[in-house]
C-alpha positions in Angstrom: -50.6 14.4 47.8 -50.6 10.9 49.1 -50.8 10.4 53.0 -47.6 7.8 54.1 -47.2 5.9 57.4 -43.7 8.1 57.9 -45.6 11.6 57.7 -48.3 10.1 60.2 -45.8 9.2 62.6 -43.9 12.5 62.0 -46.9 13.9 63.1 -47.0 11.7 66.7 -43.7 12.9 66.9 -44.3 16.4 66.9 -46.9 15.5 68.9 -49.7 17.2 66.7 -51.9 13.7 66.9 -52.0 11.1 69.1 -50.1 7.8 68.0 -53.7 6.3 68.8 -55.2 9.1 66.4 -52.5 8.0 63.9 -53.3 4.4 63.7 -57.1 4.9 63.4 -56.6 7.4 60.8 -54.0 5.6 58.8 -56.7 2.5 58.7 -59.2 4.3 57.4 -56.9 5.8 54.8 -56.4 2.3 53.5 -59.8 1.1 54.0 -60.9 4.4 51.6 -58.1 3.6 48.8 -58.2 -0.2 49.2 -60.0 -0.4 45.6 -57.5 2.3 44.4 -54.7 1.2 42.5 -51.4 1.6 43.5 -47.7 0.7 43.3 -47.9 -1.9 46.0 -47.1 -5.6 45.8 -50.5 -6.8 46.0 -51.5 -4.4 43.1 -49.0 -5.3 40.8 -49.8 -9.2 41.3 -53.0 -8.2 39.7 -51.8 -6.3 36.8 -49.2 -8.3 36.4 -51.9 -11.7 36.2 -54.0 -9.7 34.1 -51.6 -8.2 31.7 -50.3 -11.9 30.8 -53.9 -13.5 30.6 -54.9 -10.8 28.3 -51.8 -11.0 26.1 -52.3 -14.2 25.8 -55.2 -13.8 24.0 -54.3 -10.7 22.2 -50.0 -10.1 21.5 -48.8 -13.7 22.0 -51.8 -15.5 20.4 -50.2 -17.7 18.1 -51.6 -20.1 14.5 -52.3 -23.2 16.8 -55.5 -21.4 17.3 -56.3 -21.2 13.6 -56.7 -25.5 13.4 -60.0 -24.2 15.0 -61.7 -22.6 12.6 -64.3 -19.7 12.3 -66.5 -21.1 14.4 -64.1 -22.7 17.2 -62.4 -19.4 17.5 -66.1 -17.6 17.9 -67.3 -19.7 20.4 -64.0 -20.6 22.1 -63.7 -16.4 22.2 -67.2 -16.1 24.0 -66.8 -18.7 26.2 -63.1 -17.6 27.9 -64.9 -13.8 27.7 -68.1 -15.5 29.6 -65.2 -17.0 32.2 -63.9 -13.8 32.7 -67.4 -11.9 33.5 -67.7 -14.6 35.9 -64.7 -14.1 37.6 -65.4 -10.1 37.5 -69.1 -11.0 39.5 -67.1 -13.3 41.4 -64.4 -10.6 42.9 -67.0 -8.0 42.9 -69.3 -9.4 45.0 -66.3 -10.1 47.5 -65.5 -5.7 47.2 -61.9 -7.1 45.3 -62.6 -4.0 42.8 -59.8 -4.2 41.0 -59.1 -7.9 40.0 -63.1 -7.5 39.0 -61.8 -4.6 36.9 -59.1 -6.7 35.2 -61.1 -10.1 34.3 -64.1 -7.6 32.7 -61.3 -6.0 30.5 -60.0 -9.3 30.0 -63.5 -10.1 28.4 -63.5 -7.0 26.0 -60.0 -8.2 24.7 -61.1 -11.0 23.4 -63.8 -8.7 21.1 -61.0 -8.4 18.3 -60.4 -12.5 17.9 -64.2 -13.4 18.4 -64.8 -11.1 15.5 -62.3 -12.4 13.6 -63.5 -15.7 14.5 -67.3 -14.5 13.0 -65.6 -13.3 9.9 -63.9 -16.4 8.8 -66.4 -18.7 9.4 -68.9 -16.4 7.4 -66.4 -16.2 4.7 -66.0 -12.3 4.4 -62.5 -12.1 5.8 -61.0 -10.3 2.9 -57.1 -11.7 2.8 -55.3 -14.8 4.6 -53.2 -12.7 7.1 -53.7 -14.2 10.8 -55.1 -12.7 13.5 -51.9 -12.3 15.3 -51.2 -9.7 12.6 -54.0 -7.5 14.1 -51.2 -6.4 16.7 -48.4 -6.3 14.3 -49.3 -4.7 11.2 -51.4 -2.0 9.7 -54.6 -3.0 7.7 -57.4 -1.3 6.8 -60.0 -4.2 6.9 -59.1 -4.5 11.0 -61.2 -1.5 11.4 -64.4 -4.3 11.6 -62.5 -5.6 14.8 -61.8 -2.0 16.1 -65.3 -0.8 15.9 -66.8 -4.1 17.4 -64.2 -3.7 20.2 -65.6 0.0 21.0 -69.0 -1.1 21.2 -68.5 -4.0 23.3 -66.1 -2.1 25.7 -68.2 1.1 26.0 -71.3 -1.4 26.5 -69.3 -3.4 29.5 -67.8 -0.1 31.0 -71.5 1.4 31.1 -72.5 -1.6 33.0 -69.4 -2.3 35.1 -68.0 1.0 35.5 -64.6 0.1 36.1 -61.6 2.7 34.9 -59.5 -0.5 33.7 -61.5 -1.1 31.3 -60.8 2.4 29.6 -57.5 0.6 28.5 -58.8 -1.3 25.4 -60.7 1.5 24.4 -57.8 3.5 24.3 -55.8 1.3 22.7 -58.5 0.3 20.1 -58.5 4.3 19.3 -55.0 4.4 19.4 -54.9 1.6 16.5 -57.8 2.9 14.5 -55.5 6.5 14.4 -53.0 4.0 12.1 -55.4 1.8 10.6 -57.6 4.8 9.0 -54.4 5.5 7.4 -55.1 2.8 4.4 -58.5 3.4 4.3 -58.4 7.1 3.5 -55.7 6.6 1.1 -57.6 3.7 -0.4 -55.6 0.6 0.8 -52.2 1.8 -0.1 -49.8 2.4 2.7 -48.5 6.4 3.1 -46.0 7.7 5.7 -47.0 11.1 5.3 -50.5 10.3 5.8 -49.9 8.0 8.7 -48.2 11.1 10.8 -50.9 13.4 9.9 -53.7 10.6 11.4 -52.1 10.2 13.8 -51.6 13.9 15.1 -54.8 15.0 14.1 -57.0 11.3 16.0 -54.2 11.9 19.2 -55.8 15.5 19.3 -59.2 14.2 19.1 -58.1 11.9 21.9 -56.7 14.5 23.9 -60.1 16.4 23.6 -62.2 12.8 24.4 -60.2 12.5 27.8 -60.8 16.0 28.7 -64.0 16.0 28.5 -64.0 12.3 30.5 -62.1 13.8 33.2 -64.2 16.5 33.7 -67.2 14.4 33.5 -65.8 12.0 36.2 -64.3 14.5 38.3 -65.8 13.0 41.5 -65.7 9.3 40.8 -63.0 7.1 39.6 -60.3 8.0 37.0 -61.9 7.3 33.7 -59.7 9.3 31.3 -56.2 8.3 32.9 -55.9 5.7 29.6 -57.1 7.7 27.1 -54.5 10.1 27.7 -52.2 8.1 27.4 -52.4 6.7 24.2 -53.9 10.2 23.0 -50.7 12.1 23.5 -49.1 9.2 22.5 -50.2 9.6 19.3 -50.4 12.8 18.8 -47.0 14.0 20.3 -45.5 10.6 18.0 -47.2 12.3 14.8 -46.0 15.6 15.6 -42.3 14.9 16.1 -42.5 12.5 13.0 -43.4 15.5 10.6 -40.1 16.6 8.9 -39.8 20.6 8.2 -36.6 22.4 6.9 -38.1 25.5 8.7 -36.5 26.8 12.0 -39.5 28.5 12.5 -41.2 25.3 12.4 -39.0 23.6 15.0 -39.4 26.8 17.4 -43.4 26.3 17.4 -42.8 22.4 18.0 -40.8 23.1 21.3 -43.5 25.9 21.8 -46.3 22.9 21.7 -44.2 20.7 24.4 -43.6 23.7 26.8 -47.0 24.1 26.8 -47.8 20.5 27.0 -45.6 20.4 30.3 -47.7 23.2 31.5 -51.4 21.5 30.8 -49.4 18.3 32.2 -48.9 20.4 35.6 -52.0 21.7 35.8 -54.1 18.7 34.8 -51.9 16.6 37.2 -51.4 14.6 33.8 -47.3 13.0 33.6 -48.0 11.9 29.9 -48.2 15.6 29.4 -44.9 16.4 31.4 -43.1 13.2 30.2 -43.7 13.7 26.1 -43.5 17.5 26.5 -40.1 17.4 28.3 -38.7 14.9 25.5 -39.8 17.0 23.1 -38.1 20.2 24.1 -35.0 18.0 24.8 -35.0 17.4 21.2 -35.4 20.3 19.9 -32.3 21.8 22.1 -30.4 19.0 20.7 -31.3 20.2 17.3 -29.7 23.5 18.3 -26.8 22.8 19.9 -26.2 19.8 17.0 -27.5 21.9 13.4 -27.4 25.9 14.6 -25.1 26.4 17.0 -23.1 23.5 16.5 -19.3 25.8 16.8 -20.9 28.5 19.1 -19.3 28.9 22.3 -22.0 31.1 23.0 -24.4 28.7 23.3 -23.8 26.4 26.2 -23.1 29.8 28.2 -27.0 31.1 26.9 -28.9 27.7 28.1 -27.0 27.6 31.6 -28.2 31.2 32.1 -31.9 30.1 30.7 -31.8 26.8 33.2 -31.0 29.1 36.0 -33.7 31.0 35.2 -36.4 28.9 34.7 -35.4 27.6 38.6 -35.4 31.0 39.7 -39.1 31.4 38.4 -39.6 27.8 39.7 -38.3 29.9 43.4 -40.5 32.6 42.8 -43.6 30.4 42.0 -43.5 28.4 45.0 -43.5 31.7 47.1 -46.5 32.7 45.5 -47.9 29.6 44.5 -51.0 29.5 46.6 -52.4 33.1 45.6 -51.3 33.0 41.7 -53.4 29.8 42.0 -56.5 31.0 43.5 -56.4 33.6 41.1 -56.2 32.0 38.0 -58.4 29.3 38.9 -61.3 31.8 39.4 -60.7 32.4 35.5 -61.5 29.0 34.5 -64.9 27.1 33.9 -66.5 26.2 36.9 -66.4 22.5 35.5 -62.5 22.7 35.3 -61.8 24.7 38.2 -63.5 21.7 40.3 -61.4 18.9 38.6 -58.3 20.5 39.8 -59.5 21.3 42.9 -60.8 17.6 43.6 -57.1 16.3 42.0 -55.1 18.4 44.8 
């Protein structure tokens, strides 16, 4: 629940603190959440600066770089990721947390092209594609630059300890889950394969960010990224498999309900977000395929929407005891993420 200015001066209204009570407490609410991102215009100046600077060097990085060479590209690589450590000492030591967090991620992206870099001037790049292609294309032989990227980000984010820089972990994960794809099926490129990857590494994922959330339940959110790009790929693989069964397409809605459940009690939107298309879809797929001339049907999912917010009624009655209870039930571990997450 966040704390707003409005509620605190609801509060002076009803005269349950002091207005003087509600200014010194609304300071130190933003003193305690100043490193904290958030949806503010500060904030998304950051993002916004570090997102282009980074796809600069990453999405939009373009053949003018390849008059270089090997070598230029190497060195050129370490010395913008050398500026942006500097920067990261540089807001950190003036307590700016999260611009620091942004210029060390900035660093790790530029992993992929240094490597690339190494690998042409040594000789052993294997083909002439660019390295622009990294972010465009599926090869096996980018898995070099993925697994180089892993160790250099999990090296910096065990030094820096900043959650932003979970983000090119995640992604990196997220495009070894397509780039294992050639590799296991020796090169060639296979659709079938590709969705299987990917639903089986996006479980994997899932899993990884579980057991990061629960392992940084009382510092900063570490696993927020890797959930993204977990369910990402996992839900993407799942609704990509084709089956002629109904039975089939029941289970799949089955798996999204619950993923809007784990969503809600995990505090998790990915979960909610993917889990709610998914079961869209698969109503669609009724009322389009098996009930497409039933008149029957319309009148079955009104009555079905009108109970689900009937339970919703019931739930919020009861929410705070069926809570308790079923919290007791889980690990102690788990029960003290939620808890700190309220």
């Amino acid at each position: 629940m966040k704390l707003t200015r409005k509620s605190l001066d609801q509060a002076v209204e009803q005269q349950i603190i002091s207005a003087d009570q509600a200014e010194r407490l609304w300071g130190f609410w933003r003193s305690q959440h100043a490193n904290t991102p958030q949806f503010d215009f500060t904030h998304v100046l950051y993002y916004l600066g570090g997102m282009i600077a980074i796809g600069a060097m990453t999405l939009f990085m373009n053949l003018g770089w390849e008059e270089f060479g090997g070598w230029g590209v190497f060195f050129i690589s370490l010395l913008y990721a050398g500026v942006g450590l500097w920067f990261s000492r540089h807001f950190a030591d003036r307590g700016l947390m999260i611009p620091a967090g942004i210029c060390a991620t900035f660093a790790v992206a530029l992993t992929p092209l240094a490597i690339y870099g190494l690998q042409q001037a040594l000789g052993v790049w294997p083909d002439d594609s660019p390295y622009r292609d990294y972010h465009r294309y599926i090869r096996w032989h980018w898995l070099y630059m993925e697994l180089g990227t892993l160790a250099v980000g999990c090296m910096v984010l065990w030094r820096y300890r900043y959650p932003f820089l979970v983000m090119p972990i995640a992604v990196t994960l997220w495009y070894m889950s397509m780039d294992l794809t050639t590799m296991l099926n020796g090169g060639d490129y296979s659709w079938e394969l590709r969705k299987l990857v990917s639903l089986y590494c996006g479980a994997l994922m899932i899993g990884l960010a579980l057991w990061v959330d629960i392992r940084s339940r009382f510092s900063a959110d570490y696993a927020f990224w890797i959930y993204l790009f977990g369910v990402m790929a996992f839900w993407g693989g799942m609704t990509l498999q084709h089956s002629d069964s109904e039975l089939n397409k029941f289970i799949y809605c089955c798996i999204n309900l619950l993923m809007i459940v784990v969503g809600v009690v995990l505090m998790r939107r990915v979960f909610v977000v993917f889990g709610a298309i998914g079961a869209c879809l698969y109503l669609g797929h009724l009322a389009q395929d098996v009930f497409e001339d039933s008149w029957l049907f319309p009148v079955a999912l009104t009555a079905i929407g009108l109970l689900v917010i009937y339970l919703g009624v019931l739930w919020q009655t009861q929410e705070q005891a069926l809570t308790q209870r079923a919290r007791q039930l889980l690990p102690t571990a788990l029960r003290e993420l939620l808890e700190h997450r309220q």
